[in-house]
C-alpha positions in Angstrom: 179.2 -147.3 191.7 182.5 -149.2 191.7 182.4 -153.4 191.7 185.5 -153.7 192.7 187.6 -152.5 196.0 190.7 -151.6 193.8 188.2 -149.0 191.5 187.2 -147.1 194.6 189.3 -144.1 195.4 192.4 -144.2 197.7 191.8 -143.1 200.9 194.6 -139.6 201.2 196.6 -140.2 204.5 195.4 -136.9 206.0 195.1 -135.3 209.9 193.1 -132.7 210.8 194.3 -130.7 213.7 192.1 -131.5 217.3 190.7 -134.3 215.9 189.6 -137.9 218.1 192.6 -140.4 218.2 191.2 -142.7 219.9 189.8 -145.3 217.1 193.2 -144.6 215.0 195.8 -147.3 215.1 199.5 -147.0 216.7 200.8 -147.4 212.8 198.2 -144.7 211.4 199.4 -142.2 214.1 203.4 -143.3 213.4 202.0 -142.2 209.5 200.0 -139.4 210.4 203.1 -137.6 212.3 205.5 -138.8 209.5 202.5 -136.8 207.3 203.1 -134.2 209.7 206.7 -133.6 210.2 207.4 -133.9 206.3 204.8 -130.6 206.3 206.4 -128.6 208.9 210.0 -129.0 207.1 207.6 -128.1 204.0 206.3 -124.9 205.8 210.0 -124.2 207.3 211.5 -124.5 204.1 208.8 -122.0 202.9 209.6 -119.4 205.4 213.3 -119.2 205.0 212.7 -118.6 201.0 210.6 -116.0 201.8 212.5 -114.5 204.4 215.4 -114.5 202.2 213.5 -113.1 199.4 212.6 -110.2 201.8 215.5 -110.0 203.4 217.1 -109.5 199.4 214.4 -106.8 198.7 214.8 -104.7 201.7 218.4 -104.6 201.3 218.1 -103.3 197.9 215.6 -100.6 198.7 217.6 -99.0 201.5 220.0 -97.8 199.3 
């Protein structure tokens, strides 16, 4: 058991989809979709490699 505040763990900013917003402050939201958008370019960026990457091996097995 920690004495001190500054030994506990940090708290991950996290948001799990669905969930109540109503006790969650206007600057935890602004966070949380911040959070959010920087995962979606994450996700985006993820797709178009891998689309490419298929794209690239389809185009050499045609031949």
């Amino acid at each position: 058991m920690a004495l001190f505040d500054e030994e506990r763990p940090k708290k991950t900013l996290a948001h799990e989809i669905g969930c109540d917003l109503s006790m969650i402050s206007v600057d935890e939201l602004v966070a949380r979709v911040a959070l959010l958008k920087e995962e979606i370019a994450r996700l985006e960026a993820d797709i178009k490699a891998k689309s490419a990457s298929k794209s690239a091996a389809e185009s050499l097995f045609k031949k």
